[in-house]
N, C-alpha and C positions, 0 to 999 in steps of 0.2 A: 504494500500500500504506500503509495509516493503522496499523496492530497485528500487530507481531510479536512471539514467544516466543524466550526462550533456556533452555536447559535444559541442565547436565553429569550425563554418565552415567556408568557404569560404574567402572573406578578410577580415583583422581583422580592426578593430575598435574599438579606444581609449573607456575605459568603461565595455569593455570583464570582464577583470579582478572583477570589480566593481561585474558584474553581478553574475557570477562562485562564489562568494563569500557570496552572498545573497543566492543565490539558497542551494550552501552546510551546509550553517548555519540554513538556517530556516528548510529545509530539518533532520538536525538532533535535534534540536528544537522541532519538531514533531514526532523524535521518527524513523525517518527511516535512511537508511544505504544508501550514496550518495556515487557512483562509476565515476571518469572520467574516458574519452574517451581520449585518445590520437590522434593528427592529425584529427581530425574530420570525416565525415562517413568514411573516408577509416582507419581510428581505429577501427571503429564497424566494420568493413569488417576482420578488422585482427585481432579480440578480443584483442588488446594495451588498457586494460582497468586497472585503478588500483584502491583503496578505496580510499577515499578524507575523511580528518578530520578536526578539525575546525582550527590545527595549520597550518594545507596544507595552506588554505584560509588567513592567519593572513599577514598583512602587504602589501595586494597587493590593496586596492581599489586605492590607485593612482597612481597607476602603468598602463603603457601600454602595448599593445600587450594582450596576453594570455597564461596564465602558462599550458594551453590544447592545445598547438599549435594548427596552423589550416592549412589546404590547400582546392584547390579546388577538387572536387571528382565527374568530367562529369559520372564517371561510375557509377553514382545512376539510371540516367536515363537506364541502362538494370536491368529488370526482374530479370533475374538470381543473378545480385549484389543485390538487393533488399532481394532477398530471405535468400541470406549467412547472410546478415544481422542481417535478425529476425530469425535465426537459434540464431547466437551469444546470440542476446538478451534473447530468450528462455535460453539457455543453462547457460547461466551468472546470470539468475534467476531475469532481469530485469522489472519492472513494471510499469514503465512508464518510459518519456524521456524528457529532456529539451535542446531543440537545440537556441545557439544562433550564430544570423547570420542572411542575408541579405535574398533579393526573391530567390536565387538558393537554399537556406539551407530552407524557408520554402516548397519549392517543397519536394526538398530530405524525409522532416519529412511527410510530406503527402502522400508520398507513401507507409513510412511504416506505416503508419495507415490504409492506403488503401488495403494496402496488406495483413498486418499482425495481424491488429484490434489491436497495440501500442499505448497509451497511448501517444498524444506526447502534449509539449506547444512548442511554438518558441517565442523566446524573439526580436524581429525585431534590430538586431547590424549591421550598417553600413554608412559609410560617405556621402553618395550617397540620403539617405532619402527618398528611392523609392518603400518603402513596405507599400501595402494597409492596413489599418488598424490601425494607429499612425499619431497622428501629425509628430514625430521626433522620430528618430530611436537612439539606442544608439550607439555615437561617433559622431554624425552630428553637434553638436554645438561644439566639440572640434573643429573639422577640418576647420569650419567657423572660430574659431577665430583662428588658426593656420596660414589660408590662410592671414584671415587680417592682420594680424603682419608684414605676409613678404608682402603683397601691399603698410601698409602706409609706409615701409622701400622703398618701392620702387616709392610710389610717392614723397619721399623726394629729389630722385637721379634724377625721371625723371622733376621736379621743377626743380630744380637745371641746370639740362643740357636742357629745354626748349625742352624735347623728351616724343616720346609715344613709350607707354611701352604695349606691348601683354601679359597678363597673364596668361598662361593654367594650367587649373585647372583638378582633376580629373571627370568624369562621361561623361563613353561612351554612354550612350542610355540614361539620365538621366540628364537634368542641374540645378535641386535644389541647388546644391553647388554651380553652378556658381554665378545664381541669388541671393543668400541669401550673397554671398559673393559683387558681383555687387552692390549691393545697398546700402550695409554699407560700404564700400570703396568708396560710392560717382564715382564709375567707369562711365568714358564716356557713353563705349556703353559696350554691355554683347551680345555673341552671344551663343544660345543653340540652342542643337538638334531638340526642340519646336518649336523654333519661326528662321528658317534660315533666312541670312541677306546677301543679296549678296555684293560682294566685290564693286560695283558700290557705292550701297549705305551707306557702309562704308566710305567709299573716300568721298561723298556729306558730311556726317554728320560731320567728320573732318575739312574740309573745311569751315563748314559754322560755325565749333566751336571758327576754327582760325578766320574767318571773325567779330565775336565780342570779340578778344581780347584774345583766351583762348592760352598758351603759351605750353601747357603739358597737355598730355591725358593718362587716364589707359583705354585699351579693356582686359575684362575678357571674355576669352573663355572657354568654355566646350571640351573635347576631343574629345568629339564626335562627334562637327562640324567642328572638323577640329584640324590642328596644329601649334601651333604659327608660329613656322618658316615658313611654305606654307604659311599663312595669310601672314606674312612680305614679301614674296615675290613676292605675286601678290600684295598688297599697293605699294610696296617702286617705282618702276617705273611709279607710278599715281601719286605720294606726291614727288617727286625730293628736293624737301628742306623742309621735315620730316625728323627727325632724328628720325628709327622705332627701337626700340631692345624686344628682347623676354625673357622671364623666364616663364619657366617648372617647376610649384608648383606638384611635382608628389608622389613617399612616404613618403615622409615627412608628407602628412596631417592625414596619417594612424597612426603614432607613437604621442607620447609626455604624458605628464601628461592630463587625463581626464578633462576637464571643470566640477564647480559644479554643472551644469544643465545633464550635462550625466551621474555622479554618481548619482545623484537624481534621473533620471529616469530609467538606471541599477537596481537601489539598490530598487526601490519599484515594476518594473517588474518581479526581482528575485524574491523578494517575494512570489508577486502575483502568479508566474509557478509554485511555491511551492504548493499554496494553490486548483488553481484550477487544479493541475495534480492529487491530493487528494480527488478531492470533482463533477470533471467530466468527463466523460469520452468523449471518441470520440479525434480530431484533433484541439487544437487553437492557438490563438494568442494574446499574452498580450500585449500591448501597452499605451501609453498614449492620450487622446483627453481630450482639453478644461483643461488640466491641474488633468485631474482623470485618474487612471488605469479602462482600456476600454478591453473587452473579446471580437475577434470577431474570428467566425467560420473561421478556416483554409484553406474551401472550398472555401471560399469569397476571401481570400489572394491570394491567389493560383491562380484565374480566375480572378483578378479586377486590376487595375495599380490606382495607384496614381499620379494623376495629376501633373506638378509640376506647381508653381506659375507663369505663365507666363504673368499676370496681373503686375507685377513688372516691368518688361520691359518699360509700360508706367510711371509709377512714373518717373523710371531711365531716360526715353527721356528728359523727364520735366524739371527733377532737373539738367540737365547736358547741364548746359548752361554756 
C-alpha cells in the first residue's frame, strides 16, 4: 500500500488531532504517502484533499478540534454519493482509508467498503462513547472530566444557596456521558435515555433526600431524556420551597485540551489503523478493550450498539443519601 487517506467526520472530539497525527507519522514511517481529507466525507465527495507531512502533524497532539475539519455528511447514506466517492478515491490513486469519528462515520466507511471493496479502518472518536467495539472512544474521558469541572463548580454554588441544580449534558440517544459523569460528581439522581425516570419519582427521591437532612442536590440529565428547563418546570410547582436552577453543559464538552487517557488511546489507535490498513484487508475497527488495542470487524460495529452502563444508576441510588 503506497497512498492512504484520513479523514474526521461527524462531531468532533477532543483527541482528533492526537489521532491524525499518529496515523500520518506512522503512515510515512512505513514508507507511504498520507493525503487529508478536508471537511470529512463531503471532502471525499469534492476531492478537498491535500498531502499531509510530518510538519503538517507537528504540535497538534494537545490540541483540540481537528486540523481536517469535520461536518456531518446525511448524504453518504444515497448510493449515488457513495459512488462519487470511490470514483475520487480511485482517481486520487487512494489505497486504503482511515476515518475517524463516531457510529455515523463508521456507517459512512462501511459503505464504501461495501461498495467499492476500500480498504477502510475507523478509529471510534466521540464524547458520547457509543460505538461497539471499545471500551472508550477517543474524547470520552476528556468530556467526562470537562463536565466534572463545571459540576463540582457548581455544587459549590448550589451548597452554598441550599439549591438543586439540573445539569444537561450532551447525548441524544446515548447516556454514557451522563452516567460516567453522574457518578463521579456524587450526582443525586442521573436521568438517561436507558433507564426513564418519571417526574413523580423524581419529586419522591428529593423529598425523601430533604427528609434526612440533605440541603442541595445535582440531577444530571442526558438530552435525550429530556431538557433541563422542561425538567425544572414540571419539578418546580411539586417542590414550592426548592430552589431549582439549570445549566446546559453543551459545546463546550467537545472542545478543550485532550485528557492523557484520550491521547493515549488516539495515539496507539492511530497507530494500530496504520498497521492493520497495511496488513488486512476488508472493513475494521481499532479500538481499545481491557486496556489492549482490540480489531473488530466493521460489520459487527455497524449492526451491534453498545450498551451503556446503566448498572450505575444503582451504585448512584445508594450512595446519594
Amino acid at each position: 500500500m503506497k497512498r492512504i487517506a484520513v479523514l474526521t467526520s461527524g462531531g468532533d472530539a477532543p483527541g482528533m488531532n492526537a489521532a491524525i497525527r499518529a496515523v500520518v507519522r506512522t503512515a510515512l514511517a512505513d514508507g507511504m504517502e498520507v493525503v487529508g481529507v478536508q471537511r470529512g466525507f463531503r471532502g471525499l465527495f469534492d476531492a478537498d484533499i491535500r498531502v499531509l507531512s510530518s510538519r503538517d502533524v507537528a504540535g497538534i497532539i494537545d490540541k483540540g478540534g481537528t486540523i481536517l475539519k469535520s461536518i456531518r455528511f446525511p448524504e453518504m447514506r444515497r448510493r449515488t454519493v457513495v459512488q462519487k466517492c470511490l470514483r475520487v478515491v480511485r482517481e486520487k490513486g487512494i489505497e486504503g482509508l482511515v476515518v475517524i469519528g463516531g457510529d455515523g462515520s463508521c456507517r459512512g466507511a462501511y459503505r464504501l467498503w461495501k461498495e467499492g471493496a476500500v480498504p477502510v479502518v475507523v478509529i471510534p472518536a466521540s464524547i458520547d462513547n457509543d460505538v461497539y467495539g471499545t471500551d472508550y472512544t477517543v474524547g470520552f474521558d476528556t468530556a467526562v472530566n470537562t463536565a466534572l469541572d463545571a459540576v463540582d463548580r457548581i455544587r459549590d454554588t448550589a451548597t452554598s444557596h441550599e439549591r438543586t441544580f439540573i445539569v444537561e449534558v450532551m447525548g441524544r440517544e446515548h447516556g454514557n456521558l451522563a452516567l460516567e459523569v453522574g457518578l463521579c460528581c456524587g450526582a443525586e439522581i442521573i436521568v438517561v435515555p436507558e433507564a426513564p425516570i418519571s417526574c413523580g419519582e423524581i419529586v419522591r427521591r428529593l423529598r425523601r433526600q430533604g427528609d434526612r437532612g440533605k440541603q442541595s442536590s445535582i440531577i444530571i440529565l442526558a438530552e435525550g431524556a429530556g431538557s433541563a428547563g422542561e425538567l425544572a418546570a414540571k419539578l418546580s410547582p411539586r417542590l414550592p420551597s426548592y430552589e431549582i436552577r439549570c445549566t446546559v453543559l453543551g459545546y463546550i464538552l467537545r472542545g478543550g485540551r485532550p485528557s492523557y487517557l484520550t491521547r493515549s488511546i488516539a495515539t496507539r489507535c492511530g497507530v494500530a489503523a496504520v498497521k492493520v490498513l497495511a496488513h488486512k484487508k476488508g472493513a475494521h475497527l481499532v479500538g481499545i478493550r481491557m486496556g489492549r488495542v482490540c480489531v473488530t470487524p466493521l460489520r459487527e460495529t455497524v449492526s451491534r450498539e453498545r450498551p451503556a452502563p446503566v448498572e450505575l444508576l444503582d451504585i448512584v441510588n445508594i450512595l446519594a443519601t
